[in-house]
C-alpha positions in Angstrom: 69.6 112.6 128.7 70.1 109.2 129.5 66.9 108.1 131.1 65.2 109.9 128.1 66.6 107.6 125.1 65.9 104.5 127.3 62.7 105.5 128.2 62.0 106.0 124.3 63.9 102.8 124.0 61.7 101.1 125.9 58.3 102.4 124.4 59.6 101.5 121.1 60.3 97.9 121.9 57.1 97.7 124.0 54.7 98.6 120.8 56.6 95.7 119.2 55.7 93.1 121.8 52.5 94.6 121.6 52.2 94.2 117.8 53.8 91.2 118.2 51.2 89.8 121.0 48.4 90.8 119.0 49.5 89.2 115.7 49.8 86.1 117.4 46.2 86.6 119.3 47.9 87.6 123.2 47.4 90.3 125.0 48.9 92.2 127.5 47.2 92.7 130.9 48.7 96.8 131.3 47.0 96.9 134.6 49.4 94.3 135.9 52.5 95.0 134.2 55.4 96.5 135.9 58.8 97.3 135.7 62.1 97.2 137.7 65.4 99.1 137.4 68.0 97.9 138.7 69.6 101.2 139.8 69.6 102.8 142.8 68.5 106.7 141.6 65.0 108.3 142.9 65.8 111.0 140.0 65.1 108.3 137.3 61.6 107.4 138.4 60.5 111.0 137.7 61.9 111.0 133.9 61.1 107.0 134.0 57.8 106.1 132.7 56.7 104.1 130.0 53.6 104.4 127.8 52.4 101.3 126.1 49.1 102.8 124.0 48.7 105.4 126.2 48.7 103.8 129.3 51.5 103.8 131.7 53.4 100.6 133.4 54.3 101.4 136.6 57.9 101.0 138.7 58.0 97.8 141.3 60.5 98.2 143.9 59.9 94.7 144.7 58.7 91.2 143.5 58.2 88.0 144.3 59.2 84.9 143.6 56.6 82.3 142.9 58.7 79.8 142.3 58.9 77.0 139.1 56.9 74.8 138.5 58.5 71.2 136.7 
């Protein structure tokens, strides 16, 4: 039950970057957005996915750092 309110959490407050992005003439590259959870469950990746207008942002497991630039 858990991992289905923060999934629809999530969606929610993804529409309203989206909305957000577009009113102020971004956009979101979907193709190369991922996510990370910080936990350590397999079962959440299964109930886990997000769907920002109809497309779905998949899991990393890792990342890496590119560093700052000053």
């Amino acid at each position: 039950m858990y991992w289905k309110k923060m999934r629809n959490y999530l969606t929610r407050e993804m529409a309203e970057v989206i909305d957000w992005l577009s009113a102020n003439k971004f956009s979101l590259n979907i193709s190369q957005t991922e996510y990370m959870s910080d936990t350590d469950e397999d079962d959440s990746t299964d109930c886990f996915k997000i769907k920002v207008n109809g497309n779905h942002i998949e899991r990393a497991l890792s990342y890496k750092f590119l560093g700052v630039i000053q």
